[in-house]
N, C-alpha and C positions, 0 to 999 in steps of 0.2 A: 504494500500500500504506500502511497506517496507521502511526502511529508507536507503537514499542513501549510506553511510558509512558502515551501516551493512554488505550490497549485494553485493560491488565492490568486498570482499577479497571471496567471496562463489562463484558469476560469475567466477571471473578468477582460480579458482581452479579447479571447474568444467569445465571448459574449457581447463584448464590441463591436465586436467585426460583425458579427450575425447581428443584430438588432441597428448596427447601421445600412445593411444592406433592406432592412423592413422599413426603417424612419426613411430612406429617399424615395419611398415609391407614397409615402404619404399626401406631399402635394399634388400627388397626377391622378387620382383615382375623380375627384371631383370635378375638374374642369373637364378630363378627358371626356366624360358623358355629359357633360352642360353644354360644349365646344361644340354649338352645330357646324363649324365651318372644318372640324376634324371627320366629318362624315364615319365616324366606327358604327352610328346608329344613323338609320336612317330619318332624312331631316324631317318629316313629320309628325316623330314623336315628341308629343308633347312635355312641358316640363315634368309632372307628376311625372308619366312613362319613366323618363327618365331616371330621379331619383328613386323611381322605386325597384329600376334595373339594377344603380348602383349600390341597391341598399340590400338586394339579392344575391350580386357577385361579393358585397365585404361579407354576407354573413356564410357563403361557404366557403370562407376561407377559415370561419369558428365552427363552423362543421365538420369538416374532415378535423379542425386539430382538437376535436370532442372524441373523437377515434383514435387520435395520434398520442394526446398525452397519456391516456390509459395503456395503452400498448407499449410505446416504447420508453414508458417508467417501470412498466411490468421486466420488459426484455432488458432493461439495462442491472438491471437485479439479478437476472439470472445471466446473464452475457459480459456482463463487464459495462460502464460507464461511457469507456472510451469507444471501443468497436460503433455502440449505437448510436454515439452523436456523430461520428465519420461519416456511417450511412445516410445520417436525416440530412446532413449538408450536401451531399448528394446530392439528394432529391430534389434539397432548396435551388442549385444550382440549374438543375435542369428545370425548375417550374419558373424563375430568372428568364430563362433563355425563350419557353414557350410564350409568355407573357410576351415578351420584344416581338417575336416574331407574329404572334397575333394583333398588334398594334399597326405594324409596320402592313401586314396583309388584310389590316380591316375584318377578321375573322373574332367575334365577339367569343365566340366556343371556345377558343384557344385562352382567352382571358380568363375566363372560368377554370379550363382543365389547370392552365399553370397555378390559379390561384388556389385553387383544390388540394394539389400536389405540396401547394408550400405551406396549407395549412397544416395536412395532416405531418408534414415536416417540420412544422414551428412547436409540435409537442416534445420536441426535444430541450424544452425548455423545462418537462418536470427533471430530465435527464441533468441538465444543469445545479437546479435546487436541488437535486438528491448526491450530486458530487459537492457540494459545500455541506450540504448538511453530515458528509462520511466524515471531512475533514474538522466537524465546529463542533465545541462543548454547545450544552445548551444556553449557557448566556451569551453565547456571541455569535445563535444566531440572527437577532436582529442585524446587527451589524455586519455579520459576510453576506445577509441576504441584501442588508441596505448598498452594499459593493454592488450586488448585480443590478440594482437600481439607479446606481451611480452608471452603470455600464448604460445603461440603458440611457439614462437622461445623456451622456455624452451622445450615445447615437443621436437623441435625439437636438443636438445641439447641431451637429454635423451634417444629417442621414438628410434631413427634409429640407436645409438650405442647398444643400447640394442637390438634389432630385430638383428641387425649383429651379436652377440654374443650370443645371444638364438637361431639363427641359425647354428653355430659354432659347426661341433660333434666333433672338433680337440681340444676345450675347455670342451666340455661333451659329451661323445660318445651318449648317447642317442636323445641329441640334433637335430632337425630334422626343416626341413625348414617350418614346423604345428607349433614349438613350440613358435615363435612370437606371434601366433593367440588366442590359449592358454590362455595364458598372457595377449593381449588385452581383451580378456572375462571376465578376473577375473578382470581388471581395468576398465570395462564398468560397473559389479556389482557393484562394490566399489563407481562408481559415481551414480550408480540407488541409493543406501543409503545417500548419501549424498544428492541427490537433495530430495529424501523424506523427512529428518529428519531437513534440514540447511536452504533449499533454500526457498525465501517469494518470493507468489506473487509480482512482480512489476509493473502490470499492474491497472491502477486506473479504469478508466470507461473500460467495455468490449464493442464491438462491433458487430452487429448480422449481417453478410456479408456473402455472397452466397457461397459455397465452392465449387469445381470442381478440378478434375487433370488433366485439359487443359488449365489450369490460367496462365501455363508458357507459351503458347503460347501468348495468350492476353494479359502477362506481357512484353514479349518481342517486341509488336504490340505495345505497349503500349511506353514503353522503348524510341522506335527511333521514334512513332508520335509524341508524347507530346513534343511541342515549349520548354518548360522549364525546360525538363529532357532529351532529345537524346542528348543534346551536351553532357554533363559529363560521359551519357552512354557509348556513343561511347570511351569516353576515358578508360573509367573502362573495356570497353570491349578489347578491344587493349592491353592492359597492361596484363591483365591476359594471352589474348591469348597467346601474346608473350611470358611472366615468363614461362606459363606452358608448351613450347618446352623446356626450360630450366632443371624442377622439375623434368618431365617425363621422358626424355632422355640419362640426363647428366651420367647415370649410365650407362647406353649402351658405352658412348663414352669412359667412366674411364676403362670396364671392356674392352675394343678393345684397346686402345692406351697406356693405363698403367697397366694391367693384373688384374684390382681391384679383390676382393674377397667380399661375401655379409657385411665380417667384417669392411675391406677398406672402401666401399660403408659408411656405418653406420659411421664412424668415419669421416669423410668426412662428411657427412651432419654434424652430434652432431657439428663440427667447425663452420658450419654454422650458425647454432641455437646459441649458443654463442653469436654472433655476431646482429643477429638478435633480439634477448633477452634484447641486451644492448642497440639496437638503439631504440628500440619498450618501454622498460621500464625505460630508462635513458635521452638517447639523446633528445627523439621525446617533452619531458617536456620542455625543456627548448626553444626548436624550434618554440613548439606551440604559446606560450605567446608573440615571436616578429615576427611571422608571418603567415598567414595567410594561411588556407590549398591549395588554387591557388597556391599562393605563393613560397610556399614549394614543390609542383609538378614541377614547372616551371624548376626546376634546378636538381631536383632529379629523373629525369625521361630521359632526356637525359645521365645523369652521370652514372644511370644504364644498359642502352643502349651499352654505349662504353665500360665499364666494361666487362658485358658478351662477347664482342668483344676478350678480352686480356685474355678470357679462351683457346684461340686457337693458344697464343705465346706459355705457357710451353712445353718444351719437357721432363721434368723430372718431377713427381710426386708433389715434395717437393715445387714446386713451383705454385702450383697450391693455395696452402695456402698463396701466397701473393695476388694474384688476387682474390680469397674468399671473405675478409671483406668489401670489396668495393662492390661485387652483394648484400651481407646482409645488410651494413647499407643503402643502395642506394632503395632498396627494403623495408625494414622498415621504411622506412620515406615516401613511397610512399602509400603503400597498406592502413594502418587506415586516409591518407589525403584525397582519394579517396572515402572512404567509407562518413567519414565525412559530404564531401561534400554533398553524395546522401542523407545523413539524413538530411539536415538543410534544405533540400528541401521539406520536410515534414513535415505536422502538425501532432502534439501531438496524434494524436486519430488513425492515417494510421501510424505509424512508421513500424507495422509490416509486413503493404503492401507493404508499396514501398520498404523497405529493402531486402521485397520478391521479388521484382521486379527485385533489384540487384543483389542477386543470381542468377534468373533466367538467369540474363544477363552472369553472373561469369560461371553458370555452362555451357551453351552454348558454352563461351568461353576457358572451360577446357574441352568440350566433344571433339572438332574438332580438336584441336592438335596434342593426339596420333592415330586418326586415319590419318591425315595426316605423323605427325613423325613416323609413323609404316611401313610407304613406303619409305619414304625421307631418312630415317636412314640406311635402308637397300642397300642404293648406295653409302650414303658418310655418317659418322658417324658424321662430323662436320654439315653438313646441318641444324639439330635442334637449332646449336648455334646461326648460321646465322639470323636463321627465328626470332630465340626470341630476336635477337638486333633489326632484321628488324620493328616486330611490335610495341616494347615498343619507338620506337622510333619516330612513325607513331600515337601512344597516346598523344607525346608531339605536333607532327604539329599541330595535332588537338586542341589541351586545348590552344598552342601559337595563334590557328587563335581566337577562342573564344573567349578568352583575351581580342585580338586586338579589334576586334570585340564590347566587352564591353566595352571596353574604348573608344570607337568611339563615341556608342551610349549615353556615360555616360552625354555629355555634350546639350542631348536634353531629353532624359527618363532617369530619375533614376531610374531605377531597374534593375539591372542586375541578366542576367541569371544566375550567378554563384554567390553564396552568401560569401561573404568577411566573 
């Protein structure tokens, strides 16, 4: 097994590299289907139509990775960590490549299968959280998770200003809305080398567990039966659901109300990422050590709530960047407590299952979104804002009654459901 110190800087690098290769295709998914003068749909469909294509093709991308993360958190338990994240980039790669070529050919089908491909490939993100969690006592996982979170806010500081600009032909004429995907390819290669040649097993004992691509279902049966895991679920589930009308959307609502452009779009997240980067790689250290991941949802999940609210005072652009760092750091402090939490819930030997568990949960909750926001956006552009204060806020009733809950029961059963 690897040494802990060795692996942290090689996980979050790789983790880099894959979650910047996802952050650049962020700005292109919205204009590409608004752009009547991109002809990928035919010019007759109407707006609605439209968004409710786009809001079709983001959610089977949380489709297949509802299949992906159960699966290959199951197999990297039983196969080793390493082998099954080489595979899923793989496949990331090639679903990169179909993507471009279906832009480039005006073939909407192609857009689909590659997005399909890299969803059920983006489950190698339980594959990720279950090599930090081999390597981390239980108090630090906040902290190596809030690393991947830090990973992630880099991409996203990076991924979606650069995808706005390599889709930019007023920056390079040849430049074309393929040429983000491109690019994600040769950075999906780039991390296929590096997990061959850098990255060490972290997995100690393997585990010989039955494999199936229906696991997400009985993950999810699983999820909201089990006494000792539906409460947290349901939270994790609620929170994503909610964010992801946010993540999904919010570009719909920039390019209707403020005339965004895919470069706009991109430079707008990259602020995001920023910010994200610093709560997830800075802030979340020093939070962890005096408090407790409950703890730290208790307050950071309503304050993201009413944030997203106060994306719908700006009336001019420039003001949208005061309201920003409050969804990122409110959001950062929330998403690795969360996770956390689901791992301390776990013994040593399942970390890969039950984390699988949690994506299954995650990806469910980012499948239903844009097919609901793909209707709802098409009457009011604000609706998605609405919906994502609505649920993340409907995560905290739930975690506040558990709480209560635990603390009721504290003073006849010590053990509570939710581990301090």
């Amino acid at each position: 097994m690897a040494k802990p110190k060795s692996q942290l800087g090689i996980i979050f690098f790789t983790t880099f590299l894959d979650l910047l290769g996802v952050g650049i295709i962020i700005p292109i998914i919205a204009p590409l289907f608004l752009d009547v003068e991109h002809h990928l749909l035919p010019d007759h469909y109407s707006f609605q139509q439209r968004t409710m294509l786009m809001g079709v093709l983001i959610s089977s991308f949380s489709l297949m990775q509802f299949f992906g993360s159960s699966f290959l958190g199951a197999l990297s338990d039983k196969l080793g960590r390493k082998k099954v994240l080489f595979g899923s980039i793989i496949g990331t790669t090639l679903g990169y490549l179909i993507i471009g070529s279906g832009i480039e050919l005006g073939a909407t089908w192609m857009l689909f299968a590659g997005r399909m491909l890299n969803g059920f490939c983006a489950g190698n993100l339980a594959v990720i959280y279950s090599s930090l969690a081999d390597i981390s006592k239980p108090e630090e996982k906040s902290k190596n998770f809030g690393m991947v979170g830090a990973a992630f806010g880099i991409g996203f500081v990076i991924g979606p200003f650069l995808g706005g600009q390599l889709a930019n032909n007023e920056l390079v004429s040849w430049f074309t809305y393929a040429t983000p995907f491109w690019f994600s390819a040769i950075l999906a290669v780039i991390n296929l080398a590096l997990i061959q040649f850098k990255f060490r097993e972290t997995i100690g004992a393997k585990v010989n567990r039955s494999l199936n691509f229906t696991t997400g279902f009985r993950n999810i049966r699983t999820a909201f039966t089990n006494k000792s895991l539906r409460s947290i679920f349901a939270v994790s589930f609620l929170f994503i659901f909610g964010f992801t009308f946010f993540t999904q959307f919010i570009q719909v609502y920039l390019i209707e109300a403020f005339d965004y452009r895919e470069a706009d779009i991109g430079q707008l997240f990259g602020y995001m990422g920023i910010w994200i980067a610093l709560t997830q790689g800075i802030f979340i250290r020093p939070v962890s050590k005096r408090f407790t991941a409950p703890q730290v949802l208790r307050f950071s999940l309503p304050l993201l709530a009413m944030a997203m609210l106060l994306l719908l005072v700006p009336n001019v652009s420039w003001q949208l960047f005061l309201v920003l760092p409050f969804i990122s750091i409110f959001q950062g402090l929330s998403s690795p407590n969360i996770t956390a939490t689901v791992s301390n819930l776990a013994g040593p030997s399942i970390q890969g299952e039950i984390l699988g568990i949690n994506q299954s949960v995650n990806a469910v909750a980012q499948m239903l979104p844009p097919l609901i926001g793909g209707v709802i956006v098409g009457l009011d552009i604000r609706m998605p804002i609405y919906g994502a204060a609505l649920f993340i806020a409907a995560s905290w009733l739930v975690l506040s009654l558990v709480l209560r809950r635990q603390a009721s029961r504290a003073s006849h059963v010590p053990a509570p459901s939710i581990p301090d």
